[in-house]
Each structure stands twice: as structure tokens, then as C-alpha cells.
C-alpha positions, 0 to 999 in steps of 0.5 A, spaced: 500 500 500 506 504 502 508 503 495 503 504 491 500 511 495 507 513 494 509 512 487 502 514 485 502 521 488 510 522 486 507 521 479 502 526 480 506 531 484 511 531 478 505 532 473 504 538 478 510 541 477 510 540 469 503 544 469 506 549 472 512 551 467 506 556 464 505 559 472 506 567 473 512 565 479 514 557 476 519 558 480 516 558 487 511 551 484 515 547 481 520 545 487 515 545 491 511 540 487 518 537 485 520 536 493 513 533 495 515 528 488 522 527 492 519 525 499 514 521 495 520 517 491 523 517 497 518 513 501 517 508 495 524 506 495 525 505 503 530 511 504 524 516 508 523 517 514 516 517 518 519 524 521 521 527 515 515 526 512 511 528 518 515 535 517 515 535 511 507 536 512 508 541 518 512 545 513 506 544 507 501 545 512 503 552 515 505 554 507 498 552 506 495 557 511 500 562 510 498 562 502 490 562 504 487 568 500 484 575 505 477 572 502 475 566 500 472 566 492 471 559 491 477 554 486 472 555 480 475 549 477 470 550 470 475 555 469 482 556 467 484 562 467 484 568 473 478 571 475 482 574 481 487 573 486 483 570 491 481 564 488 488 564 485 491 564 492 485 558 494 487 554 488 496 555 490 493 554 498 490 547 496 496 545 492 500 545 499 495 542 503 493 536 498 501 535 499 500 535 506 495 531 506 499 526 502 505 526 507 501 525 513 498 519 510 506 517 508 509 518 514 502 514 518 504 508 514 512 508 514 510 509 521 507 502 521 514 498 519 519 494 522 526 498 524 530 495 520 538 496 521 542 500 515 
């Protein structure tokens, strides 16, 4: 299950990252996406910690919260575009707690494992 979770959000996160190339800031979203792909490869290949993960989600969540728009318009997911900075704030804010969220999981289940000795 660790496996398969892992490897499909890693995938997914690399997705994330090249969607961004066409992003006002790219350089803010791709290494974010691309950092939340690497814990996730990390985790497939045994090499992840349950408390980088779990740190990983702390620092995902505070940005999350951080990056929450003034007021909330919505996500607007029928459209493309920007109607305003709200909703692209919404949009950036569910971004980082879709990562969080993931490493939370990820770090509950490589929790789970045998210690093993390197």
C-alpha cells in the first residue's frame, strides 16, 4: 500500500510541477511540487523517514495557511484562467495542503514498519 500511495502521488506531484512551467512565479511551484515528488520517491524506495515526512507536512501545512487568500472566492475549477487573486491564492493554498495531506498519510504508514538496521 506504502508503495503504491507513494509512487502514485510522486507521479502526480511531478505532473504538478510540469503544469506549472506556464505559472506567473514557476519558480516558487515547481520545487515545491518537485520536493513533495522527492519525499514521495523517497518513501517508495525505503530511504524516508516517518519524521521527515511528518515535517515535511508541518512545513506544507503552515505554507498552506500562510498562502490562504484575505477572502475566500471559491477554486472555480470550470475555469482556467484568473478571475482574481483570491481564488488564485485558494487554488496555490490547496496545492500545499493536498501535499500535506499526502505526507501525513506517508509518514502514518512508514510509521507502521519494522526498524530495520542500515
Amino acid at each position: 500500500m506504502r508503495k503504491t500511495i507513494s509512487l502514485v502521488f510522486g507521479l502526480l506531484f511531478v505532473l504538478f510541477a510540469a503544469l506549472q512551467y506556464n505559472d506567473p512565479d514557476p519558480e516558487v511551484w515547481i520545487p515545491i511540487y518537485g520536493l513533495a515528488a522527492l519525499a514521495c520517491f523517497m518513501t517508495w524506495s525505503g530511504l524516508a523517514r516517518w519524521w521527515f515526512l511528518a515535517g515535511m507536512a508541518v512545513l506544507f501545512a503552515v505554507a498552506a495557511m500562510y498562502q490562504w487568500p484575505p477572502q475566500f472566492e471559491g477554486f472555480l475549477f470550470n475555469e482556467m484562467g484568473m478571475r482574481s487573486l483570491n481564488i488564485e491564492l485558494a487554488r496555490e493554498a490547496g496545492g500545499l495542503a493536498i501535499c500535506s495531506l499526502v505526507m501525513i498519510v506517508l509518514a502514518f504508514l512508514t510509521r507502521s514498519l519494522p526498524i530495520t538496521r542500515r
